[in-house]
N, C-alpha and C positions, 0 to 999 in steps of 0.2 A: 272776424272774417279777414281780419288783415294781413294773413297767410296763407289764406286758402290758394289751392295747385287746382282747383276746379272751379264750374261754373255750378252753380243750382242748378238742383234737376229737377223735372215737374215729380220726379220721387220724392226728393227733400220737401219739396212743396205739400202734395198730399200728406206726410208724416208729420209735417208739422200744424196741419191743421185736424189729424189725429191724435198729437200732442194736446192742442188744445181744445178737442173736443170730447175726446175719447181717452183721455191718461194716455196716451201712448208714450214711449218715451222720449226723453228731451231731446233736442236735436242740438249736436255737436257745432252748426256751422251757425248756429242764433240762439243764442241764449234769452228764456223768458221771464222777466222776472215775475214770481206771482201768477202762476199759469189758473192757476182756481178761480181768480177774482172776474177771469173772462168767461161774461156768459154766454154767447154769441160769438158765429164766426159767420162770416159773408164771404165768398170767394166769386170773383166774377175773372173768368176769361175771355180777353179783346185780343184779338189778331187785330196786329194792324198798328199797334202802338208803339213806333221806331225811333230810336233817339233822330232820328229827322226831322218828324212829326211833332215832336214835343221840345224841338229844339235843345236838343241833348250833346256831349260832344261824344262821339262813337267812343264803345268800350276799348276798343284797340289803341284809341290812341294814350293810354294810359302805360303805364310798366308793363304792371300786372293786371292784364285783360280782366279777370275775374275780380279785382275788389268794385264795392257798391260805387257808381257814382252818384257824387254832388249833384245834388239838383240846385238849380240856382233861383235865389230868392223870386216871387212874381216880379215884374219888371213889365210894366205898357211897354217898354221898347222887344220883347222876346216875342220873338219869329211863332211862337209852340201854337200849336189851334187845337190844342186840349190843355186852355189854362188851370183844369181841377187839377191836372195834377201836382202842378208845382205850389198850385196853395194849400194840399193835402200832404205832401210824402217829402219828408228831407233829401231821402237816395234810391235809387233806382239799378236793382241787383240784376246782373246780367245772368240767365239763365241759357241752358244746353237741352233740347229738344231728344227724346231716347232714335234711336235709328242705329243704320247700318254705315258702312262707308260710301254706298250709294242710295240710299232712300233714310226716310224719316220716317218713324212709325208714328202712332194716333198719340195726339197730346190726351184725349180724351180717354182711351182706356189706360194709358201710364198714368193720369190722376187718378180715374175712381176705384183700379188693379193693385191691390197691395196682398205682398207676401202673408201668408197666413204663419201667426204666433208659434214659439214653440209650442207652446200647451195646447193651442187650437190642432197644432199638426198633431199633437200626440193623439191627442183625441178622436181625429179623423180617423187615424191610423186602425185606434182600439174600434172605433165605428164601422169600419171597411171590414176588418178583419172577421168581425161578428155578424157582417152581413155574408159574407160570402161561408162562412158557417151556417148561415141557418137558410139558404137560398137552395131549398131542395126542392122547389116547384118556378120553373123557369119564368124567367118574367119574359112576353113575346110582345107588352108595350112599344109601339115606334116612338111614342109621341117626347121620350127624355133628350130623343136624340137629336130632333128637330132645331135647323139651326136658331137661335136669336136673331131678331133684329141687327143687333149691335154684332154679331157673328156675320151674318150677311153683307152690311156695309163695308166692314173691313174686309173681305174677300170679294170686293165689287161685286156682289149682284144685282140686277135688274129688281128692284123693287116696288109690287105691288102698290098705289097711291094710298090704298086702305092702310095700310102695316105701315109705313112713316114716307112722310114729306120730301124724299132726297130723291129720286128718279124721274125726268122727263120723258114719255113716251113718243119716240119720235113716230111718223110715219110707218105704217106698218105692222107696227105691234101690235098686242095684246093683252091684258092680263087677266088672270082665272078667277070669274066673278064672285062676290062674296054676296051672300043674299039679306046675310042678316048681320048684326057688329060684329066683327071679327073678334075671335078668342083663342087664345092658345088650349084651350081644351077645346076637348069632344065629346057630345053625347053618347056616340057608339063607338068605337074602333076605326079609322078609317083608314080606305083603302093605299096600298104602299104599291108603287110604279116605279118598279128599276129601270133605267134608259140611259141609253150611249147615241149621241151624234157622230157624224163623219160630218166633215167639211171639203169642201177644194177652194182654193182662190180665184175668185174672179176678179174682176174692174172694181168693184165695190169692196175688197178682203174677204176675210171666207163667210162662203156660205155654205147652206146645210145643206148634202145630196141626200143622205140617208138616216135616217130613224130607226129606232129599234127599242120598244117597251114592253115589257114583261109584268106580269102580275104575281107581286111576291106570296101572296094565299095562294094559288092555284098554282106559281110554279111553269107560266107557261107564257110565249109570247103573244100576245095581245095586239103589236101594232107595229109591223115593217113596212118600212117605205122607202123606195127611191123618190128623191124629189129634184126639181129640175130647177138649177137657179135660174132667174130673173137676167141674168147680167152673163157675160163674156165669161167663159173657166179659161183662166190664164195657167192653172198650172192643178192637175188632180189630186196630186199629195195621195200616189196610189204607196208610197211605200207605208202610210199609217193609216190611209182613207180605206186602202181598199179599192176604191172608186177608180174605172177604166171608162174612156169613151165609147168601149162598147156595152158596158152595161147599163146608160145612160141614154144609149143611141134613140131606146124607143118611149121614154121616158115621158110622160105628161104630168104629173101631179106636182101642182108647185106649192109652193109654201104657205100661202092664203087657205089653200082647200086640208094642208094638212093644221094647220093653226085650228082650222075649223074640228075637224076631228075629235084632235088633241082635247079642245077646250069641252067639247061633250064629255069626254071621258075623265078629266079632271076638276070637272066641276060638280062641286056637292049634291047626294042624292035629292030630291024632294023633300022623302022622307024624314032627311037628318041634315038640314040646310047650314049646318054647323058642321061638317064632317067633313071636310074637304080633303082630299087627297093629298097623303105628301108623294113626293118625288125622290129618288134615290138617286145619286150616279156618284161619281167621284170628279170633282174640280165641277161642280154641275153647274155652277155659271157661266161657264164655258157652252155647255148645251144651250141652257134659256138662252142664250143670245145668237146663237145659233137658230133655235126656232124662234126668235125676238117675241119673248113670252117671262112674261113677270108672274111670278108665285109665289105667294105667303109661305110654304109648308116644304121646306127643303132638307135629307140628308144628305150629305155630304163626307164620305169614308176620305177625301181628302183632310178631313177636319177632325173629326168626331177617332181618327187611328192618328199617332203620332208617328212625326219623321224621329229617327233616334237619335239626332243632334240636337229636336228639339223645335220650337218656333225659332225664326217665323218659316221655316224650311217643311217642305209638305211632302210626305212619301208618294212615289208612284203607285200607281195600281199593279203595276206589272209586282212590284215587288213587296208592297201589301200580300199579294195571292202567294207568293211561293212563300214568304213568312210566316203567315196566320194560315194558309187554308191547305199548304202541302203540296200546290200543284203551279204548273208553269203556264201565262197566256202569253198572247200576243205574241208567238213564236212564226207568225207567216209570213218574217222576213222580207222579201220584198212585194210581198201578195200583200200586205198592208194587215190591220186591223181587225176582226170581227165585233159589231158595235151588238150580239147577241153575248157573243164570250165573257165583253165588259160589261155589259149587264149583268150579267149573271155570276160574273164575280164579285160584283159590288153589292147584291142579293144576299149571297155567303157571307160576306163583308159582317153585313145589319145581322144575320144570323146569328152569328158568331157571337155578335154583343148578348143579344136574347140569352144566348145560352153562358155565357162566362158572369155578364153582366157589365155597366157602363167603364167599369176599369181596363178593360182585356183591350188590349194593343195600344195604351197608351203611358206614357214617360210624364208622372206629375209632376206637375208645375207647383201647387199647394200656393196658388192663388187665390182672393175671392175680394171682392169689391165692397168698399170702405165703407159703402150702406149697410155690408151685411154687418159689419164690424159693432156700427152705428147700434143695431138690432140688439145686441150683445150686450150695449154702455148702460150704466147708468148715469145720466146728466148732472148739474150743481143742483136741479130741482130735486133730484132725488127720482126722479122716474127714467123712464127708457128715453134716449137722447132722439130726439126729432128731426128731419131731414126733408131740405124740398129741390129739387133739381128742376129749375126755369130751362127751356133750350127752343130749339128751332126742331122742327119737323114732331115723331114722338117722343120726347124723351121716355115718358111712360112705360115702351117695348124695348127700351135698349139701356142705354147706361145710369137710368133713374127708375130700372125695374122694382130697384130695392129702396126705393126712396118712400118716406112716409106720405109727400104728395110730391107730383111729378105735372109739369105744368106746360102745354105746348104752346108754341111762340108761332107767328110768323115776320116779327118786325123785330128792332129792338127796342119802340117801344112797349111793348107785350111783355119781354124780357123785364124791364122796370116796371110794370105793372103789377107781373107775376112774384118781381123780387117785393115789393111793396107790400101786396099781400100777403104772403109767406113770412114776413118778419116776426110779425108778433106771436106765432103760433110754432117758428120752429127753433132747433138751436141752430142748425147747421145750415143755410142756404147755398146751392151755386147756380152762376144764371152766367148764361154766354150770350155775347152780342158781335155778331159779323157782319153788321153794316159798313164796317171800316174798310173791313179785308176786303168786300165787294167792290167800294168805292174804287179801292186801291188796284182793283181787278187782278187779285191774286186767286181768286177763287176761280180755277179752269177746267173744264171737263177733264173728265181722265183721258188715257191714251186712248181705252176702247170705247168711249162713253159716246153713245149714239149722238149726231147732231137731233135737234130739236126743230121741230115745223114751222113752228113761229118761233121769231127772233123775241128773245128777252125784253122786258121795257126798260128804258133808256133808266142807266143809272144816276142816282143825282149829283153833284158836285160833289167834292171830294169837301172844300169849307164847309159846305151846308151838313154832309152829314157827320164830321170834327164836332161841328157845334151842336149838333141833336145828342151825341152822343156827352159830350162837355156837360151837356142839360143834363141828361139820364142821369150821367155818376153824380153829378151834386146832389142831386131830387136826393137820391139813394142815400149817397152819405150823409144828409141831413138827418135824414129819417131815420138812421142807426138809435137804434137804445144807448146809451152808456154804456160804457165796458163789453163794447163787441170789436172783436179781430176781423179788420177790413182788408182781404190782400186780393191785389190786383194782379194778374199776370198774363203775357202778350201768346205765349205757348211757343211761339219761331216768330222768321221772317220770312219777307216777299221769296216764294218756295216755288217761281216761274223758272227760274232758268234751270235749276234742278228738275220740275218735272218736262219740260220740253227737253233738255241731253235726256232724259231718262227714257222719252218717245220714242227719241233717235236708239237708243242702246237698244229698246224692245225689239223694235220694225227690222234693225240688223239681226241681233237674236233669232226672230221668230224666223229669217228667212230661213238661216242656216241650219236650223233643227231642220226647214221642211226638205233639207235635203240638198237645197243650190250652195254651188262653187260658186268662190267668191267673186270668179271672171263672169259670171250669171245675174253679178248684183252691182247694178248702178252703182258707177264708182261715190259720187256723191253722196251714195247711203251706207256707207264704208263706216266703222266705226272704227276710231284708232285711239291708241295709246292717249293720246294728246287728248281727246275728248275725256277719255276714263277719269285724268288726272284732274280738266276742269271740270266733272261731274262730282267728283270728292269734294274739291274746292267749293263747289254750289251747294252741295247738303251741308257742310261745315256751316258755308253761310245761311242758310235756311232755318240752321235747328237753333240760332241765335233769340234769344229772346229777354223780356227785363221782366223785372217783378218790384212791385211795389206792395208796403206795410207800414199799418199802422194801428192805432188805438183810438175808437171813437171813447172822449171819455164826456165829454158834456153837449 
């Protein structure tokens, strides 16, 4: 590495614990020697682990930012309050987080997302090619299209408490009952609700005036409403709403009595208490939060049709429709929106798929997640290579769907409990602990992420939880077999000032879409040049991270 022009990427990272779990091939920037003799591999990610924290000297102040640094011998005199590490790892490799020039993307699907094989793509290729030959009886399944878990998080939606641990319901909400354990299957078919919101802004940001759902069997609308917000309309947003003060004028039905509605009708028959309704729209997290309504079963033609640049960039609906369906909406200019139109384009949308099949209007990517890979390997045992994903909330529904066991956390002791028992039964473990990053209070709502009714309980020290976690990784590394691959890595850094300029860029943003001159917008809320360049500067520092390796041998 003593030449390298870059930093490790959590790509480098996942391939080389492909390399040594799954043959993949060797990696150019670490050479292994003897990669067979490792039978075991442990991969744990800690946010939070800062050459500050571990008394490190910053990678900058070297030459060349990107070679490994010196960790320096244990020392009673060293500042660090994670001594595991400097009595475990000679050097600590700076790593680069994937993202844009203004945002970071998930450390979490760049580890478990890896490009598929030549010979896998070919394969796929001859597989595709012979399905769509022999697909002479339409397949009109919703349920392939349904987004993930791990699809849902990363396109912020509101999420159901049943389907994973990450969404606080503030005041207000809702979410669509489940009666019996939730499954991504169905006993019958269940029913599909295409729907489009309007909002206007009030005191509170926008809220929902009108509804509009449609029943995709039937082909017909089902459920229009005007609803009256709760709060002050500072501005109607009639050139996309639609919405006028006089169509409002006599309006009673508010958003409690239409939640109420709603949840009759999206909630599973009796009959088939497993059938729950999905939901249709396009960018539809936008709506659910709009009707402040959490649902397990969502499509999404923002997602499921590709922008033609590609992610992380998402097609419009307006121009989805005149690509795939032939025809032009949202033409009412300054009459605003039709939230029946957008329904019922997004209806077509899902049609469209039934009838082409899950390819049709999408740009592959010829990805697929290193579990599946795992599925493929055979291990040093000689049988299929084993895999157990430890995490917080479900790992189980998102990025450890494909894991042989999948373990949920709520602590990090859980985390080391689950990495505990996982050892002896698999090859490949990875277990995440974010007690750090809390402590450090880098973990912040998102921009639009509802406040919460109750305040949080008070976090614990910042020493106190250093040393819990000090505890964890030793326990752990004791407990390694022989000849297992231990690699630690932090994924970024303290990622606040990045996402607060990022607030500012949106709240600017979203004004000016809805149509206000700039002399309209609080100078204060102004975003300038100057901002853009320290917002760069803040993701560069964000996506900074270290990695640490080594070899349990005794």
């Amino acid at each position: 590495m003593a030449h390298r022009r870059e930093p490790v990427s959590i790509g480098d990272i996942r391939d080389l614990v492909l390399h040594l779990v799954a043959d993949g091939p060797p990696q150019s920037w670490l050479r292994v020697e003897n990669p067979k003799a490792i039978q075991k591999v442990v991969v744990l990610l800690v946010p939070g682990l800062t050459p500050s924290l571990l008394d490190l000297p910053a990678a900058h102040a070297k030459g060349n930012p990107n070679l490994p640094l010196l960790i320096p011998a244990p020392d009673p005199k060293s500042k660090t309050q994670v001594p595991f590490v400097a009595s475990t790892f000679m050097h600590a490799c700076p790593t680069r987080a994937p993202g844009e020039t203004t945002k970071m993307h998930s450390i979490l699907s760049s580890f478990f997302m890896a490009p598929v094989s030549g010979e896998e793509k070919k394969k796929r290729i001859l597989e595709r090619i012979s399905s769509e030959r022999q697909q002479h009886t339409k397949n009109h399944d919703p349920m392939p299209y349904i987004l993930t878990p791990e699809q849902m998080i990363d396109n912020d939606y509101p999420i159901p408490s049943y389907l994973a641990d990450v969404f606080t319901k503030p005041s207000g909400w809702v979410e669509t009952p489940c009666r019996v354990p939730y499954s991504h299957s169905s006993s019958v078919p269940p029913k599909v609700y295409a729907l489009d919101c309007e909002m206007c802004m009030t005191e509170d940001g926008k809220d929902l005036t009108r509804i509009c759902v449609i029943d995709l069997d039937e082909d017909k609308v089902v459920y229009d409403e005007l609803v009256k917000p709760h709060k002050t309309i500072l501005d109607y947003l009639t050139r996309w709403s639609g919405i006028t003060a006089e169509k409002l004028h006599h309006v009673t039905k508010t958003l409690p009595e239409v939640q109420t509605d709603l949840l009759k009708m999206f909630t599973a028959p009796d009959d088939a208490p497993d059938a729950i309704p999905i939901l249709l729209g396009h960018s539809l997290e936008s709506d659910l939060r709009a009707m402040k309504l959490c649902h397990p079963r969502c499509i999404d033609t923002a997602v499921i049709y590709h922008h033609p640049r590609g992610r992380p960039l998402k097609p419009g609906l307006a121009w989805l429709t005149r690509k795939w369906c032939g025809r032009e909406i949202q033409t009412g200019g300054e009459g605003g929106h039709d939230p029946e139109e957008d329904a019922r384009a997004c209806a077509q949308l899902l049609k469209l798929k039934f009838e082409n099949g899950p390819g049709f209007g999408e740009f592959k990517t010829d990805q697929e997640s290193i579990l599946e890979k795992l599925l493929r390997t055979t291990g040093r045992s000689g049988r299929t290579v084993t895999s157990a994903v430890i995490d917080y909330g479900n790992p189980g529904s998102w990025h450890g769907a494909k894991a042989t066991t999948a373990i949920a956390c709520k602590s990090d002791e859980d985390v080391m409990r689950g990495v505990l028992e996982s050892l002896p039964r698999h090859d490949f473990v990875f277990g995440r602990m974010i007690a750090l990053s809390e402590a450090l209070e880098w973990t912040t709502p998102k921009a639009n992420a509802p406040v919460p009714t109750t305040p949080p309980p008070p976090r614990p020290p910042l020493a106190e939880t250093a040393a819990n976690l000090n505890s964890y990784l030793k326990q752990i590394f004791e407990s390694l077999p022989p000849r297992t691959a231990f690699i630690l890595f932090s994924g970024h850094s303290d990622p606040r000032t990045m996402s607060q300029l990022n607030v500012r860029k949106t709240k600017f943003e979203t004004e000016i879409r809805a149509g206000k001159r700039l002399e309209e917008i609080d100078k204060a809320d102004w975003w300038s040049a100057q901002e853009g360049r320290e917002l760069e500067t803040a993701v560069e520092m964000a996506k900074k991270g270290l990695l640490f390796l080594c070899i349990r041998n005794g």
